[in-house]
C-alpha positions in Angstrom: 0.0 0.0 0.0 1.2 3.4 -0.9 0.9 6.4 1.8 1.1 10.3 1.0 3.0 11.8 4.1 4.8 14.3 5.9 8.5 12.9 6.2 10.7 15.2 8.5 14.1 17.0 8.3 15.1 20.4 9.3 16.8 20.8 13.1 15.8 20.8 16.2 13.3 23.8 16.7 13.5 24.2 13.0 11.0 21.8 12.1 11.2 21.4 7.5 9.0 18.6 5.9 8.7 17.3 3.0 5.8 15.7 1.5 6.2 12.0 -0.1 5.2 9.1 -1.5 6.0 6.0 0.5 5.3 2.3 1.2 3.5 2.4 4.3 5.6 -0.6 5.7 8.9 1.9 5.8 9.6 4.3 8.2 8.4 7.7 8.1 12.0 9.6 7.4 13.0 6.4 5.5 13.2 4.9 1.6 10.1 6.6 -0.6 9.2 6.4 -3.8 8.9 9.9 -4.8 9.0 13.3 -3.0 6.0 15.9 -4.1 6.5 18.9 -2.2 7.4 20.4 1.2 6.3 22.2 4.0 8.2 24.9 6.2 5.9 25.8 9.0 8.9 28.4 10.4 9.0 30.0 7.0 10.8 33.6 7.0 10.3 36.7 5.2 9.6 35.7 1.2 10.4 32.1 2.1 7.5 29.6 0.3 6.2 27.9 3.3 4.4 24.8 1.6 4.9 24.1 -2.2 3.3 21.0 -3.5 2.6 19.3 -7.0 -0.8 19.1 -7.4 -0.7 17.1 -10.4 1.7 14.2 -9.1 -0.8 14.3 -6.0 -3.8 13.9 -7.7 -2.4 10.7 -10.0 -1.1 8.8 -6.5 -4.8 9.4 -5.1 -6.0 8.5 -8.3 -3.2 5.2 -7.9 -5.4 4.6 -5.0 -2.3 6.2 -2.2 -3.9 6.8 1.2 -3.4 10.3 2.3 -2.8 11.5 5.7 -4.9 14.2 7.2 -2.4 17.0 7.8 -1.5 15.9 4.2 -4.8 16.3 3.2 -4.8 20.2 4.8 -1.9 21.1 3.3 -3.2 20.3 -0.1 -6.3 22.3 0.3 -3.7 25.2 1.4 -1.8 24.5 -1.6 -4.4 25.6 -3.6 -4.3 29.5 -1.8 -2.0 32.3 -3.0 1.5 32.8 -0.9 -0.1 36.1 0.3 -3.4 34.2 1.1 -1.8 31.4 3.0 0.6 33.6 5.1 -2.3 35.7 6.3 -4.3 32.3 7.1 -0.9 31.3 9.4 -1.1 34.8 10.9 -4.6 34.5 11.9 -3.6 31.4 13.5 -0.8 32.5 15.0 -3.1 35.5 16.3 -5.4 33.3 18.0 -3.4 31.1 19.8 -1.6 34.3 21.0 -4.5 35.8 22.4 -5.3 32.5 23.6 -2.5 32.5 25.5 -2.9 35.8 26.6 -6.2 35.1 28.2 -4.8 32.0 30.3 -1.7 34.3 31.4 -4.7 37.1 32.9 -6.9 34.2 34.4 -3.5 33.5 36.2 -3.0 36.9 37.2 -7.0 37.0 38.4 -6.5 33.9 40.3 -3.0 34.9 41.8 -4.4 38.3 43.2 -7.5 36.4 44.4 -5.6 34.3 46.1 -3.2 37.3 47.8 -6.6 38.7 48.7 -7.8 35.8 50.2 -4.4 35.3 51.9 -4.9 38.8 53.2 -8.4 38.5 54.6 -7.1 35.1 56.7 -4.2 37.0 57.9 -6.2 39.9 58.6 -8.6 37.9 60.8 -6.1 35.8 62.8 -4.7 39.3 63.7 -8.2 40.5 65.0 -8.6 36.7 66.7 -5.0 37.5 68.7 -6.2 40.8 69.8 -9.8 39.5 70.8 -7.4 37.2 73.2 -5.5 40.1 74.1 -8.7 42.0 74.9 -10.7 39.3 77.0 -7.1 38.7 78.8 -7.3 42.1 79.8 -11.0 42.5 80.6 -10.2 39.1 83.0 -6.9 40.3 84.5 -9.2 43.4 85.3 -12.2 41.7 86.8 -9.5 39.4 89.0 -8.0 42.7 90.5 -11.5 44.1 91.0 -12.7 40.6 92.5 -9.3 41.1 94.9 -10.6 44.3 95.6 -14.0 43.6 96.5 -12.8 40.6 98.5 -10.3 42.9 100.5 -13.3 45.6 100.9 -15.3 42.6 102.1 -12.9 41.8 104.4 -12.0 44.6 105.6 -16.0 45.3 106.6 -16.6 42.5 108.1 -13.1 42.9 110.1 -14.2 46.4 111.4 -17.2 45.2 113.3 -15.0 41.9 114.2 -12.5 44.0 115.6 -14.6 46.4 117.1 -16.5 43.3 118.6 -13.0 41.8 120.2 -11.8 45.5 121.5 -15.4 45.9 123.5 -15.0 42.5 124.4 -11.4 42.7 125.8 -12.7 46.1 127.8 -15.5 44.8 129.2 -13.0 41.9 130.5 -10.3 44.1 131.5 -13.3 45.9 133.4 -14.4 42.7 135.2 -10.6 41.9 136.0 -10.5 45.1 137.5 -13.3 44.7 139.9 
């Protein structure tokens, strides 16, 4: 069976294919029968960025060769103008730019939510320490006031306690005197 396919070559981030006729039992960069066109998808300046024979295409589809779907786009763009074709691969290029644009602002969004968010807990663990701060007060002040009270309490009930022993001790030092 006979395949029409993208065979690569180029270097490493400079990606150049060409398009070929091959058996489909050999490997995709390996022995094929003939070579119909290329594609250079990093194309610069007045470069051609796919050229294809249309001709030789159609007789291996007509041979009954299968055609790969990327294959099969490229043919369809083969039939475009240069100028036509490089403004379809700038629209593209466009789009998956803004694209990309639009998931670097949902990070943003989610980053500042998350300071925010980071900011409110902070915010109310500082309130929660000086709540503690405040009812340790308020109970250091109503132990001093209890102390006072006690010591007022005291202190009235001694009065009459000790006014009670002094009347007592005169009214014996008055009997020991008779």
């Amino acid at each position: 069976m006979v395949v029409i396919r993208l065979s690569k070559s180029g270097a490493k981030k400079a990606p150049y294919y060409f398009i070929t006729v091959a058996d489909i039992r050999k490997p995709r960069d390996g022995r094929f029968i003939e070579r119909i066109g290329f594609f250079n998808p990093v194309a610069k300046g007045k470069e051609d960025i796919l050229r294809l024979d249309n001709n030789r295409f159609e007789y291996w589809v007509g041979q009954g060769a299968q055609v790969t779907e990327r294959v099969q786009q490229l043919q369809k763009d083969s039939l475009l103008s240069n100028e036509e074709l490089v403004s379809k691969v700038n629209k593209k290029l466009e789009k998956r730019k803004a694209k990309k644009d639009k998931a670097n602002n949902l990070k943003i969004q989610e980053l500042k939510a998350a300071e925010q968010v980071a900011a409110k807990a902070a915010a109310a663990e500082e309130e929660a320490v000086v709540q503690e701060e405040a009812v340790a007060v308020v109970q250091e002040e109503a132990v001093a006031v209890v102390e006072e009270d006690s010591v007022a309490v005291l202190e009235e009930e001694a009065v009459p306690a000790v006014e009670e022993v002094t009347q007592a001790d005169e009214t014996s030092s008055d009997d020991e005197k008779k």
